[in-house]
VMD Tcl script that draws the C-alpha trace (Angstrom):
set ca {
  {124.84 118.02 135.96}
  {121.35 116.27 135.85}
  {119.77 119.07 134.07}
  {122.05 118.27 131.41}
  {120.95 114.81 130.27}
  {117.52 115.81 130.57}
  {117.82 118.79 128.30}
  {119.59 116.48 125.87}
  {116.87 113.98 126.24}
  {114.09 116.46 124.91}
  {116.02 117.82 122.50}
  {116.28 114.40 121.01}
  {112.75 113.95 121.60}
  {112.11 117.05 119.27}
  {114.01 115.87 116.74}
  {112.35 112.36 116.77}
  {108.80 113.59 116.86}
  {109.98 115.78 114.00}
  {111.22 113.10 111.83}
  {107.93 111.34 112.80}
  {105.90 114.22 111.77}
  {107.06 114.76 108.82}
  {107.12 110.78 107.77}
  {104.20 111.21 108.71}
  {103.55 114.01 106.65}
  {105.29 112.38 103.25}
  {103.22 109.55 103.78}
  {99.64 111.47 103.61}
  {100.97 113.41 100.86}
  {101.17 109.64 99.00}
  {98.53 108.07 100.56}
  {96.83 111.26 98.79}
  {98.16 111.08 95.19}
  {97.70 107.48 95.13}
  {93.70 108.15 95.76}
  {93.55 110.47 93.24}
  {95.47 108.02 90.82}
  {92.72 105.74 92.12}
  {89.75 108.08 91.40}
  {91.10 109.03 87.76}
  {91.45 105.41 87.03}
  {88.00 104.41 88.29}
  {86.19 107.71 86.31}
  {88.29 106.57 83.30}
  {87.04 102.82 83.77}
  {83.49 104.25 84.89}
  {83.91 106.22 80.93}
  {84.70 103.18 79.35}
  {82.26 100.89 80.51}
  {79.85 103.60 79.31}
  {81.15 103.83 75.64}
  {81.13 100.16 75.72}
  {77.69 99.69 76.82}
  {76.95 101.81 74.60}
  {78.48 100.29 71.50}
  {77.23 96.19 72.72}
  {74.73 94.55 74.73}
  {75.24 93.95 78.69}
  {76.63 90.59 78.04}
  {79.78 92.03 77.08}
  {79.70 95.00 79.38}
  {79.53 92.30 81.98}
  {82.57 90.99 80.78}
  {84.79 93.99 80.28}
  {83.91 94.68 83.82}
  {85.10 91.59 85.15}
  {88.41 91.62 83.63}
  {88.91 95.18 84.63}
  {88.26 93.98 88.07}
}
mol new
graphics top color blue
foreach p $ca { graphics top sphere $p radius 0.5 }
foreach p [lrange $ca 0 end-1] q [lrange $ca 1 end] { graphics top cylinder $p $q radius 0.2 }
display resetview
C-alpha cells in the first residue's frame, strides 16, 4: 500500500514538470518572436532615420527620433 501513493505522487510530478516545461517552452518561443518584432522595428526605425537625415538637417532628425522614442 505505501508504494502506491508514492508512485502516484511522481507520476503527478511528471506531469507537472511537463506542463512546466512546456509553458516554459511557449513562453521562449514568444519571448523570441517578440525580439525579432523588436529588431525589425528598430532596423526599420534605424532606415528611416537614415532617409530622413538624409532628406533634412539634424535638427529634425533629432526630432523624429524623439517622438519615435
Amino acid at each position: 500500500a505505501p508504494t502506491r501513493p508514492a508512485h502516484l505522487l511522481s507520476s503527478s510530478a511528471h506531469s507537472l514538470l511537463y506542463i512546466s516545461l512546456s509553458l516554459t517552452h511557449t513562453r521562449f518561443k514568444l519571448v523570441v518572436a517578440s525580439l525579432n518584432t523588436f529588431w525589425s522595428n528598430l532596423i526599420l526605425v534605424f532606415c528611416s532615420t537614415v532617409i530622413v537625415s538624409s532628406y533634412s538637417n539634424s535638427c529634425e532628425l533629432v526630432t523624429v527620433i524623439g517622438v519615435i522614442c
